[in-house]
N, C-alpha and C positions, 0 to 999 in steps of 0.2 A: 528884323532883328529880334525882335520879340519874342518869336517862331522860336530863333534856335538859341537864345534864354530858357525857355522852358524848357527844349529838348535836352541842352546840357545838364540843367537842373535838375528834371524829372530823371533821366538817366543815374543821375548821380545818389538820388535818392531811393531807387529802386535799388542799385547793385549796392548803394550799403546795406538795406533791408536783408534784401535775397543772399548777399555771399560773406557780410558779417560774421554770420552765423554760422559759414559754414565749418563748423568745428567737429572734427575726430579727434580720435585719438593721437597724442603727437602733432596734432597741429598747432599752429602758432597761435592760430586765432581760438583755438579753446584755450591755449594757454593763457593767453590775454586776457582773456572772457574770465577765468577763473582768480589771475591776479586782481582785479578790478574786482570784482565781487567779495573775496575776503577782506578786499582794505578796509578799516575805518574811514566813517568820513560823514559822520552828520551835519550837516546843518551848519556852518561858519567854523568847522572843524575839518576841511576837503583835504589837508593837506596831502596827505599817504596817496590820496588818490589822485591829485595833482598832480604830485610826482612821477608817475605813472603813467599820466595822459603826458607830460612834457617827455618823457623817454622816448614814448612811443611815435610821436609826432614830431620832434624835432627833425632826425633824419629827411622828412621827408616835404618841411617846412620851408619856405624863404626866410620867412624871420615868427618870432615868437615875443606874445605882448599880454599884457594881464591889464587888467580893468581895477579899481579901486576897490572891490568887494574879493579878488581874488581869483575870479576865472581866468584859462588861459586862452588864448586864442592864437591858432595858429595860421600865415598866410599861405597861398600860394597860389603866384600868378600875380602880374601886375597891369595887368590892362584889361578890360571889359566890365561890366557891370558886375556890382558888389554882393558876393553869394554868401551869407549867411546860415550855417549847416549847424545848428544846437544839440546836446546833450547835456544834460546835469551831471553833474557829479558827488551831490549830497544826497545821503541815503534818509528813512524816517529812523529815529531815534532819541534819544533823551541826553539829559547833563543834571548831574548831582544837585541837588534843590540844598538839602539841608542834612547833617549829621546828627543823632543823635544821640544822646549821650551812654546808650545803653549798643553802639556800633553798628545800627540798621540806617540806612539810608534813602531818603525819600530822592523822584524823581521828576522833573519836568519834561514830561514831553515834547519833545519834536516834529512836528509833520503831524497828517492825518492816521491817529493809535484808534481802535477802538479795544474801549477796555476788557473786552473779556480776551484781548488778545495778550495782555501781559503780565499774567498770571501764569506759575510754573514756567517760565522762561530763564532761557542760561542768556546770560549778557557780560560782557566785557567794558569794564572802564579801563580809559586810556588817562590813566594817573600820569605824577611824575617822573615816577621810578619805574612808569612799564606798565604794561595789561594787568588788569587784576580782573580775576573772576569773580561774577556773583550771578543768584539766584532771588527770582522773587517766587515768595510762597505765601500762603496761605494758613490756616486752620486745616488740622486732621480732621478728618472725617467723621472720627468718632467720637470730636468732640462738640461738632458743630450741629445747630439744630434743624431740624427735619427741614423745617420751613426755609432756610438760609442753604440749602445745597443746590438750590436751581437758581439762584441770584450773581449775580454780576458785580464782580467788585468794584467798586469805584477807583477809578487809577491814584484817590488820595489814599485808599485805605492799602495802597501796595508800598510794601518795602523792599529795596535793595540789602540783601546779606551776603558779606563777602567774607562772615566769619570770626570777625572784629567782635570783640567785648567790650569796646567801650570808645568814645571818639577817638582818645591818644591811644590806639593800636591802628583805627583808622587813617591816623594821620601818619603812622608808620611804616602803612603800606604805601605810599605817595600818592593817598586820594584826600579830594581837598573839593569843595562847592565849585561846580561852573565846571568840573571835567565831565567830558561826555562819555557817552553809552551807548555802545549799538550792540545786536542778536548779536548770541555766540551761535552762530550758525554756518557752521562752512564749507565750502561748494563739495559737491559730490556728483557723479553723476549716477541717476536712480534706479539702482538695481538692472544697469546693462539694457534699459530700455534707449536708450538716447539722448532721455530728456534729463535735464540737468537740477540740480535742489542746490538752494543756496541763497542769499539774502538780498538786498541792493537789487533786484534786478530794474527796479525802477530808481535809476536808469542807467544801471552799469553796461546794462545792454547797448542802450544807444551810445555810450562809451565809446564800448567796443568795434559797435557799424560806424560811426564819425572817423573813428582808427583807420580801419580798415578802406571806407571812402578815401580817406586823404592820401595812402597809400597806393590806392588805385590809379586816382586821377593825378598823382606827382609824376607817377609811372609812363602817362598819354600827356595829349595835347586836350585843351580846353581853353574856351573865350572868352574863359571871366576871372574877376580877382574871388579867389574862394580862403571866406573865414572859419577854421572849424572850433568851435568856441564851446568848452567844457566849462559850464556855469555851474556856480553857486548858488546854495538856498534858496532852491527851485521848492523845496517840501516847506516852508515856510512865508509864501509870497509870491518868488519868481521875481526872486533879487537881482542875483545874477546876471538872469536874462535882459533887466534894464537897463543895469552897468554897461555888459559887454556891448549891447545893441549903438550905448549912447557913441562907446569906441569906435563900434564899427562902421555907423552908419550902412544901413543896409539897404541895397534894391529891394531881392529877394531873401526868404527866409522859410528855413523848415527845421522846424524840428522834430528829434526821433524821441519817442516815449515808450515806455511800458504801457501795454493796452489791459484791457479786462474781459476775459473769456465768457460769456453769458451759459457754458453747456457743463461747466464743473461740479458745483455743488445743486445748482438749479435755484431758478429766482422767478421774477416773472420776467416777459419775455421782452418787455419795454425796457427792462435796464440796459441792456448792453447786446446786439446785435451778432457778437463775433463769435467763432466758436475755434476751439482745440486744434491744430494743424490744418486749417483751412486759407492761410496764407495773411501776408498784411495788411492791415488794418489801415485803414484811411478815415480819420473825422472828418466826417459834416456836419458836426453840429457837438457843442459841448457848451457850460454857462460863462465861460471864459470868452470866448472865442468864435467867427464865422471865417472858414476859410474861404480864400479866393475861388469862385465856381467856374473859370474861364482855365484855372490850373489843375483842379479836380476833375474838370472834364476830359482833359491833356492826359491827364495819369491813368484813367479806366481806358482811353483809347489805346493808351502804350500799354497797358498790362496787357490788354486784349491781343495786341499785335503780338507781343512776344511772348504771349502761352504764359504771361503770371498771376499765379491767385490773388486777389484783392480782395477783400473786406471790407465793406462802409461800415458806420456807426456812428451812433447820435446818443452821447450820453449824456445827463442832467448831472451838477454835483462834481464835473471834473473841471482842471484849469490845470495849463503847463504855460512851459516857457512860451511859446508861441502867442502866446494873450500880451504879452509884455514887446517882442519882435515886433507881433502886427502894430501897435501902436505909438510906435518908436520914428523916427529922425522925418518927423511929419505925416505918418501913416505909410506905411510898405504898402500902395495898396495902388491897381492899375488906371485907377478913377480921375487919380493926379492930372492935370493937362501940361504938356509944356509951354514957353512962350508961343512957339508957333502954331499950338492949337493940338496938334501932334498926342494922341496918348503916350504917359511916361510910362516906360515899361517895370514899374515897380505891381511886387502882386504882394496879397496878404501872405503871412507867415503858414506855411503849409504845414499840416502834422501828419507825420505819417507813426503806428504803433507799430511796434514788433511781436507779434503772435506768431505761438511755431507756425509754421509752414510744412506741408507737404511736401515739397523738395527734399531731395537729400542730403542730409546734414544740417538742416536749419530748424536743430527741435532744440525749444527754449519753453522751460515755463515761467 
């Protein structure tokens, strides 16, 4: 029984990986991919993107249920053991701190920012009356001093201007403390190379593979009860993933993520393993999290079988939903005994990332 747990499993998490992706032009699953990447949706703020994953998921659902933090989860299948298939749906971004009185506005970060990243940036607040645009900027150039132009601003010395002269115009525009913020940055794809530009990808992406899984496997037959659970406030904790988990109670559990390319900018060669269209990414190792080594082993054997590129990686400094699954409705983990002595066929929370692939049609950055 165990045997074809995993098969089903492993299978399931591969063809999300591998055919998620596969987005041309006019296809559905790039249109998807592209909905989900423009939505807002930071951080206790998912809603647009909720909406979005219940459209896409219900069709192909038994039934549909949310957890107390707000992810949704969708079933299907009522008998065999409990498959838990994760995705977030909170991007990194920020929420209005404080107005001041001269109509510039300070920001509270969201998720993991480093600040020399949000400087000269377009960003969108989702006020009450709608998007409003704003800019964070800086000092001219030729005002600032020689010594202060290779420095790093501190994300307190950054302000939000959306144009405002003063609070009461700010307030005119329907922004107000506690609305959020995310990039104005929206999808495109990169000069006809294939690869795609655009914001969320962690983890609009896995969004999209969960989609598209659930879609597949409503389509076939399968042995298990399968939950695909689009979590909350994954960039701030890995809320969600405790909420839904405590819902779901889960055997098994994988979650898909946004991975990190080690061959882009160039680092040293310990950070991160993976490189540019070399296929997906599979951790073994992150400060969150150890996955199961009896289902890691199952998945290079299947990749090998069926001609797909795999990836390992062992990064320091990362944590996703999976840290929160593996620890969940007394450990998902196959170590469990049952009464009769019997191994329980529960395994740790598997993480699989999404890195382009060489395949056709599965270029994502």
């Amino acid at each position: 029984m165990l045997t074809l747990i995993c098969r089903s499993l492993v299978t399931l998490g591969l063809i999300a990986v591998a055919t998620a992706l596969d987005a041309q032009e006019n296809d559905p699953t790039l249109t998807l991919l592209q909905r989900l990447s423009d939505a807002p949706g930071t951080s206790g703020f998912e809603e647009p993107v909720r909406k979005l994953m219940v459209e896409a998921m219900k069709p192909h659902a038994t039934s549909i249920q949310y957890d107390g933090l707000g992810s949704v989860i969708a079933k299907h299948g009522d008998t065999g053991p409990r498959i838990m298939l994760d995705a977030h749906m909170d991007e990194l971004g920020g929420m209005v701190r404080r107005v001041t009185s001269t109509g510039f506005l300070t920001m509270q970060m969201l998720g993991g920012w480093l600040d020399q990243a949000l400087v000269d940036q377009r960003w969108v607040i989702i006020g009450s009356k709608g998007p409003v645009k704003a800019v964070t900027g800086i000092r001219d150039i030729h005002v600032v001093p020689a010594d202060e132009r290779t420095r790093v601003y501190p994300r307190e010395m950054v302000f939000l201007d959306i144009g405002a002269r003063n609070a009461e115009e700010v307030a005119a525009l329907g922004v107000s403390v506690g609305d959020p913020v995310v990039p104005d940055a929206p999808f495109t794809v990169l000069n006809g190379t294939n690869n795609y530009l655009g914001k969320a990808w962690d983890d609009r992406v896995g969004c999209a593979a969960v989609v598209v899984a659930l879609q597949k496997l409503a389509a076939t037959s399968h042995p298990n009860q399968l939950f695909v659970a689009a979590t909350t406030q994954e960039e701030i904790g890995l809320r969600g993933a405790h909420t839904a988990a405590d819902v779901i109670k889960p055997d098994i559990g994988i979650a898909i993520e946004g991975g990190i390319t080690g061959d882009v900018f160039g680092g040293h060669p310990e950070e991160t393993q993976v490189k540019l269209g070399a296929g997906p990414g599979l951790f073994l190792y992150d400060s969150s999290a150890l996955p199961n080594r009896k289902l890691t082993a199952f998945i290079k054997q299947l990749a090998a079988d069926k001609n797909i590129p795999l990836q390992l990686d062992l990064v320091q400094g990362y944590g996703d939903d999976s840290a929160e699954i593996q620890k969940s409705n007394g450990g998902v983990d196959p170590k469990t005994r049952r009464s009769d002595g019997g191994e329980n066929p529960r395994l740790h929370a598997l993480r699989s990332r999404v890195i382009r692939s060489r395949c056709p049609g599965t270029n994502v950055l």
